[in-house]
C-alpha positions in Angstrom: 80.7 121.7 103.0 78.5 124.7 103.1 79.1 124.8 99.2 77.7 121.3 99.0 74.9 121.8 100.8 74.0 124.9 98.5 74.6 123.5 95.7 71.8 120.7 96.4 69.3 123.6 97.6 69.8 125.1 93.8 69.5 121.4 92.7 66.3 120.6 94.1 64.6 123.7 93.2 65.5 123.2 89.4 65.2 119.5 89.4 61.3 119.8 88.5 62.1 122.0 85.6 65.3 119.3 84.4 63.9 116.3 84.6 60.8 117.7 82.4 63.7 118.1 79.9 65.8 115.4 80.0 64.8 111.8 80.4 66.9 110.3 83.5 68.6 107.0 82.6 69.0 104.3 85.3 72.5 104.1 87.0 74.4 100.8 87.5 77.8 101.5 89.0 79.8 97.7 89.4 82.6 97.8 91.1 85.2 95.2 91.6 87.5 95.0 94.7 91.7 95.0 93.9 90.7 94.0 90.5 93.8 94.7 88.7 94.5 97.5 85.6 95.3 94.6 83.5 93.2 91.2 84.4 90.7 92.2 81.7 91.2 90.7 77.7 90.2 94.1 76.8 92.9 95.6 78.4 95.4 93.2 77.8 95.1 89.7 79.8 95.9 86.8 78.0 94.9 84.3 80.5 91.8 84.9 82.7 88.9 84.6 80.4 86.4 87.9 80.7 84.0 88.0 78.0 81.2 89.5 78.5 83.5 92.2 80.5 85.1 92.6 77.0 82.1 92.9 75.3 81.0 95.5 77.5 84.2 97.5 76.1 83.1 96.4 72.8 79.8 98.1 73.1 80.6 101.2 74.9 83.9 103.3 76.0 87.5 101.7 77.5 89.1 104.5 79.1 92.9 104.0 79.0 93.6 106.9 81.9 91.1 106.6 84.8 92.2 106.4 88.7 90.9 105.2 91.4 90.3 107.6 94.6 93.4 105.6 96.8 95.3 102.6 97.3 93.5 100.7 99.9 89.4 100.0 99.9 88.4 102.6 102.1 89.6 105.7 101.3 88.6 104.8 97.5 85.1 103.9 98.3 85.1 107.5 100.3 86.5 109.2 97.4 84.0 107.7 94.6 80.9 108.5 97.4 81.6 112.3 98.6 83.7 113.7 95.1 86.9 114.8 97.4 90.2 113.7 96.6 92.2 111.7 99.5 93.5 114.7 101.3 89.9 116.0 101.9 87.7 113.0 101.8 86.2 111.9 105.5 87.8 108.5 105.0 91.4 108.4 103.7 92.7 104.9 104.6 91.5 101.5 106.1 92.7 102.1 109.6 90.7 102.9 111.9 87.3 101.4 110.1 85.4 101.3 112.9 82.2 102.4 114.3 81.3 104.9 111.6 82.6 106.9 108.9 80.7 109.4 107.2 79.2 111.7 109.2 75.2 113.0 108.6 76.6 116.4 106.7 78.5 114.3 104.2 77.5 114.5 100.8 77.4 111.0 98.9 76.5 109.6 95.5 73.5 107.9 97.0 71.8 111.1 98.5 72.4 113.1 95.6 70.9 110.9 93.3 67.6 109.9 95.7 67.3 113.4 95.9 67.0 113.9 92.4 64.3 111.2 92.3 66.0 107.7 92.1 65.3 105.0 93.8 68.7 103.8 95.2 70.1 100.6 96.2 73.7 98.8 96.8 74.9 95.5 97.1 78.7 94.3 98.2 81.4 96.1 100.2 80.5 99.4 101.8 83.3 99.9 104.0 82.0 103.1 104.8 79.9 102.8 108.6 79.0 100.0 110.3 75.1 98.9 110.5 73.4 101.0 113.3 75.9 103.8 113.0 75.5 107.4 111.3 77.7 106.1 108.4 75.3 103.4 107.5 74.8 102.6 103.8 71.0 103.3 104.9 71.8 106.5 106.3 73.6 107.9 103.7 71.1 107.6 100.9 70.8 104.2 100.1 67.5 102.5 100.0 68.5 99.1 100.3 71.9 97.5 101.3 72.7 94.2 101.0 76.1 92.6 102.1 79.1 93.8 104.3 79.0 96.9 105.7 82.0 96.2 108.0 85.1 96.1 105.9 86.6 93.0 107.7 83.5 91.3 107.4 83.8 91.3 103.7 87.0 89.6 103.8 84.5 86.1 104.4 83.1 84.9 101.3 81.4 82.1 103.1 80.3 84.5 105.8 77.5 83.3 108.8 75.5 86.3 108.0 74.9 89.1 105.2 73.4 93.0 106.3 70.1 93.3 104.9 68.3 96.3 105.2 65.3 94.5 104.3 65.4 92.4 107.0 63.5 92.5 109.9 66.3 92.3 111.9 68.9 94.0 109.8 70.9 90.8 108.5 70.0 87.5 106.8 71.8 83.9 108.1 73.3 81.6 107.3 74.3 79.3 110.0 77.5 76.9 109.5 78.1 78.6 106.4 82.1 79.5 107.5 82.1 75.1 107.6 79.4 73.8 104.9 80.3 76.5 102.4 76.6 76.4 101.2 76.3 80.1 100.2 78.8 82.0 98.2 78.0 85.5 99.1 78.6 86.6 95.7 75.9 84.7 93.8 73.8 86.0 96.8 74.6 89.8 95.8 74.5 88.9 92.2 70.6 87.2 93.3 69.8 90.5 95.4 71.0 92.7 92.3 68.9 91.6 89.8 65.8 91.8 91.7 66.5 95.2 92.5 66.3 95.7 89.0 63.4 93.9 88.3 61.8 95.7 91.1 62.6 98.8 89.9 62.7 98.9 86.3 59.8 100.9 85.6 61.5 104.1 87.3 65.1 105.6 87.6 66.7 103.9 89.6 71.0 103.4 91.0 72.5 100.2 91.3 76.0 100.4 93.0 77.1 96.9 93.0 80.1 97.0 95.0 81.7 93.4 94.9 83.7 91.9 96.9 85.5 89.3 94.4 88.0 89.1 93.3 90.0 90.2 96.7 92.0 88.0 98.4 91.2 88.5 102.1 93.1 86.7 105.3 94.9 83.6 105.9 92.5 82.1 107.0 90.0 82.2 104.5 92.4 82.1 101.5 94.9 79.4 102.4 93.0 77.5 104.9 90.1 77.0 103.1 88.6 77.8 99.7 88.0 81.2 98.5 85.7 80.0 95.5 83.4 77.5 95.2 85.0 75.9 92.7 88.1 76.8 90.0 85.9 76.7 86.9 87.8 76.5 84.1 90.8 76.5 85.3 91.0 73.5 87.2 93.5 72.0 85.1 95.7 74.9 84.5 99.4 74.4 84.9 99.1 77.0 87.8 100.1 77.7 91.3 96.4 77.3 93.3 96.0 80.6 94.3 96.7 81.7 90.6 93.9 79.6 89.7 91.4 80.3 92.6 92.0 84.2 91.4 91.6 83.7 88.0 88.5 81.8 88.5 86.7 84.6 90.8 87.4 86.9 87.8 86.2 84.7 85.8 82.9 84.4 88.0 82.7 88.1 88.2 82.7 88.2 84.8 79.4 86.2 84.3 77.7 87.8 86.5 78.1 91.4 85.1 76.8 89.8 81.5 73.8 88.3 83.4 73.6 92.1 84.7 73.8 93.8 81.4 71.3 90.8 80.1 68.9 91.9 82.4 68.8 95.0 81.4 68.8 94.2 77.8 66.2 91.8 78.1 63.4 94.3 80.0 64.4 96.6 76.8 66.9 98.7 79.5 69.7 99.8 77.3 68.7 102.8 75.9 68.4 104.2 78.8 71.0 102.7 81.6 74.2 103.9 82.0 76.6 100.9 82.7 79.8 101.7 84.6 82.3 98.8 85.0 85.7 99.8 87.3 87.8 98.3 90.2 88.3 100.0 93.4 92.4 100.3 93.3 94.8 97.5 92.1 95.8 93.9 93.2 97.8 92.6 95.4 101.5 92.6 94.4 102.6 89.2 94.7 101.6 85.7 94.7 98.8 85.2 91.8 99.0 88.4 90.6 102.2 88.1 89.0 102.1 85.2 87.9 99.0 86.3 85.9 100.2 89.3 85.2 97.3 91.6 86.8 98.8 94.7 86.1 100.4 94.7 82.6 103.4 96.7 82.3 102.2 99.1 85.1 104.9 99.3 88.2 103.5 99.1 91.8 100.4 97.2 93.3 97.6 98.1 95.9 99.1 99.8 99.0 101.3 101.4 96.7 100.8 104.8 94.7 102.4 103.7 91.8 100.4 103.4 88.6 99.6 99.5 89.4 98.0 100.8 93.0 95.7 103.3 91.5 94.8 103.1 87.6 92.3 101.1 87.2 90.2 99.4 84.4 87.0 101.6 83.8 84.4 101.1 81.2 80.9 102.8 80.4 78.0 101.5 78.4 75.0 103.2 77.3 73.9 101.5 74.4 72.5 105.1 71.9 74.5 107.8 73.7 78.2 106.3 74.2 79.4 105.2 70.9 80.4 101.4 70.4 84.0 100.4 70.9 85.4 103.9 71.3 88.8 104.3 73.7 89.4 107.7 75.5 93.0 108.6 77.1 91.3 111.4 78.5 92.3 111.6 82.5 88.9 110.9 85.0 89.0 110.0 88.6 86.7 108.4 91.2 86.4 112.0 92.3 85.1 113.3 89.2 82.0 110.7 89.3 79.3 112.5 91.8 79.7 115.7 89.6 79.4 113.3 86.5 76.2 111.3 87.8 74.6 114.5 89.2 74.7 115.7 85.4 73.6 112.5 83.9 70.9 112.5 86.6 69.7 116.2 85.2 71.2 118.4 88.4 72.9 121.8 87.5 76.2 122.0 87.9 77.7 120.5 91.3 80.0 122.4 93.1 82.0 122.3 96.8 83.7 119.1 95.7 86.9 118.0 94.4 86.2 116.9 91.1 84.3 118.1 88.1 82.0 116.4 85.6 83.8 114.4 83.1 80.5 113.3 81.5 82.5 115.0 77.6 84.3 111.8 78.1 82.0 109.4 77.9 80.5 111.0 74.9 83.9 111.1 73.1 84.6 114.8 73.6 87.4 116.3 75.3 86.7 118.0 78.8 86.7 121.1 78.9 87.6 121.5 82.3 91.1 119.9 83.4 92.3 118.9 87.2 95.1 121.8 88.4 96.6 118.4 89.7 95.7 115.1 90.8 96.1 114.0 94.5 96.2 110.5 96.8 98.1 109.3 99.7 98.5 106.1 101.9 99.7 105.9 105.0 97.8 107.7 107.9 98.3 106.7 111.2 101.3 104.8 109.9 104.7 105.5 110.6 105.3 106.3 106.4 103.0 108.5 105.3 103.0 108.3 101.4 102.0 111.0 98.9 101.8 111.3 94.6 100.5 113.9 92.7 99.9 114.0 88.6 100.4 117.2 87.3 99.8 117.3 83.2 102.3 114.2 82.5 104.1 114.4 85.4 103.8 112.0 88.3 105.7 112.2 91.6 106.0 109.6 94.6 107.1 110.6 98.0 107.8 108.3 100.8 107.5 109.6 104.2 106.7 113.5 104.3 110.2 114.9 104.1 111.4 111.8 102.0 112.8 112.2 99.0 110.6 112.9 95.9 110.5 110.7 92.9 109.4 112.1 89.2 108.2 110.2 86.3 106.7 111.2 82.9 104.2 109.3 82.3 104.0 109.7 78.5 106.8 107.9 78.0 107.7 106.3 81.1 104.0 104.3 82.0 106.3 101.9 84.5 107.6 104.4 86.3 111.2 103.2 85.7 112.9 106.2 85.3 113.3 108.9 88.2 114.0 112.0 86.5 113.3 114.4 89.5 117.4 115.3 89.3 116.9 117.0 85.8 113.7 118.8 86.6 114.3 120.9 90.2 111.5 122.8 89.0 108.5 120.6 88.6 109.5 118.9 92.1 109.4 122.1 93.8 105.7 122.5 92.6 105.0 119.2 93.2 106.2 119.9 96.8 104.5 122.7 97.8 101.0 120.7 96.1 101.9 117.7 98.4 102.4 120.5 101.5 98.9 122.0 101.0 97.0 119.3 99.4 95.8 117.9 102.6 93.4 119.2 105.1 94.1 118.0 108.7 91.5 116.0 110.1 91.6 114.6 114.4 90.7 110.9 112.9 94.2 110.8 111.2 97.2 111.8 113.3 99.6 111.4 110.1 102.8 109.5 111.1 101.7 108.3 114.1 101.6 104.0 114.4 97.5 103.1 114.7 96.8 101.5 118.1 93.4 101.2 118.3 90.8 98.2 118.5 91.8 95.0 117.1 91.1 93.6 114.0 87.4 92.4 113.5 86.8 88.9 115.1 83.7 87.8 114.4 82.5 85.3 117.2 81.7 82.6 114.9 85.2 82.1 114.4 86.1 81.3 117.4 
């Protein structure tokens, strides 16, 4: 940490000098939640319509090899926001989401970039602190929030109430929502988006649009009553309904990132914003998902650290600077973005993290600094603690800590079909002794122990 915080002392006093040089673009970072690896036409789906998502690959960079920072919501979002990998990250799974998570001395996207002059603001899923607490959107360098902050909150998409930090008294309502249906909170994050850009337009400014669609949350609100406010084109698919209500929050996602990029086309934007598209870790692994086939020929599913769990779609956009329908294979993480954005926004180079600046990428250059090895786990405060590691093409998955280790290559085995770890004693023993020191203990996460803290949240007006 004392790296970080050193590394932002030489930022800010050479950020005057930088940004005299070099012209900071705005930052839109949009972010879909269990979005799988292949729900996209770009990248393969053949029957949830995405358009405009496919034309923002047409215009910019689809990269083939990009990872999310974990399995499971929270310990992605905490990945993407500090640059640390899963076994050094604050947050590293969903349970306990309580209270707070960062603390004041963490390091986030947000901060960096306000610090370097931006004007920040996020819409959607934090997951990250709850209002009030140290952890905060608002608290750790976000100007404006506007959505969930509390991860089980976000699981209603006809929610009683949305966190505003722009509201007098921190939230907006919306009474009898959960029963008359009257507000969709995603057009209402969509609505707050775009006039956080028109607001800001005339300086830099960082939009992390964290949506919520299209995860499917809780009985209750999935089954029981409608997840969508209506099943748009696909109303009169031969399709299960849950196929259907998926498909068509893609589908909605979709139109609102082109009335995104239109935006910022339309206030002549595009020369100088940097679009990001991603997801936050895979789908679900049954029900819709196969039957649309969310995840192409890739084995495994959220909760799972198997391709399907963590590679995700990821695609960049800055209409002068990334090339137009260019494809990179080159490896990037969620942990490599603060370094990234910290170069994009002018800092020096940012150190005391886990990842490194893959910005090369994104101009169709190779990197010239590779990962020693790639690292996630699931599991903490469960009574299976999971781990994988990449190393080159090599990819290992190990159940329980002293479970048996299973090896893939990736280059010719993408479905992870074929455990090889029999004819190659050498690359698991490596692989071990990663998985043995990869992880730095922390008192939130007593690893194989069953969590038994507070109960799920209940929000009152459910009851």
């Amino acid at each position: 940490m004392n790296n970080i915080l050193k590394s932002l002392a030489i930022a800010a006093s050479f950020f005057s000098l930088v940004s005299s040089l070099v012209a900071q673009p705005n930052i839109i970072f949009i972010m879909a939640d269990d979005l799988g690896y292949g729900d996209l036409g770009c990248y393969g789906q053949e029957k949830i319509l995405t358009p405009n998502i496919d034309a923002l690959a047409q215009q910019g960079m689809r990269f083939t090899q990009a990872y999310a920072g974990g399995p499971v919501c929270t310990a992605s979002r905490s990945v993407l926001m500090t640059g640390l990998h899963n076994g050094h990250t604050p947050a590293r799974d969903n349970v306990p989401h309580y209270d707070y998570y960062l603390e004041p001395e963490d390091i986030t996207i947000a901060e960096v970039l306000k610090d370097a002059g931006y004007v920040t603001g996020g819409v959607g899923k934090w997951s990250l602190g709850d209002p009030g607490t140290v952890g905060d959107a608002t608290s750790q360098g976000f100007d404006m929030w506007f959505g969930y902050q509390n991860q089980d909150h976000a699981h209603f998409y006809f929610p009683e109430y949305l966190d505003d930090s722009e509201a007098p008294s921190g939230r907006v309502n919306y009474p009898g929502n959960s029963r008359t249906r009257r507000v969709y909170s995603h057009d209402a994050l969509t609505g707050r988006a775009l006039k956080f850009i028109t607001e800001n337009a005339g300086q830099p400014f960082f939009l992390y649009a964290a949506y919520t669609v299209p995860h499917f949350s809780n009985k209750l609100e999935d089954e029981d009553r409608l997840a969508v406010p209506d099943l748009g084109p696909y109303e009169d698919r031969d399709w299960t309904l849950a196929a259907k209500k998926y498909a068509s929050m893609v589908s909605r996602l979709d139109y609102d990132v082109g009335r995104i990029v239109q935006m910022i086309d339309s206030v002549g934007l595009s020369e100088n914003t940097l679009i990001i598209f991603t997801s936050d870790q895979g789908p679900l692994g049954s029900g819709p998902y196969e039957e649309l086939n969310s995840n192409g020929s890739l084995r495994g599913s959220k909760r799972t650290l198997y391709e399907g769990g963590i590679r995700i779609p990821f695609i960049a956009r800055w209409k002068g600077t990334i090339s137009e329908n260019n494809q990179s294979d080159q490896v990037i993480t969620f942990w490599d973005m603060l370094p990234t954005l910290a170069e994009v926004a002018g800092y020096p180079v940012f150190t005391g993290v886990d990842g490194h600046s893959v910005w090369p990428a994104f101009l169709g250059n190779r990197i010239p600094e590779s990962h020693e090895y790639l690292y996630w786990d699931y599991g903490h405060n469960r009574k299976r603690y999971d781990q994988a590691v990449r190393l080159g093409d090599w990819k290992a998955v190990r159940h329980g800590e002293t479970g048996p280790l299973q090896l893939f290559n990736l280059n010719n085995d993408l479905g992870e079909a074929d455990d090889v770890s029999a004819e190659h004693p050498e690359v698991v023993k490596e692989i071990t002794r990663i998985m043995d020191t990869a992880v730095d203990p922390s008192d939130r996460y007593e690893i194989g122990e069953l969590y038994t803290g507070k109960p799920i949240w209940n929000p009152t007006w459910l009851e």
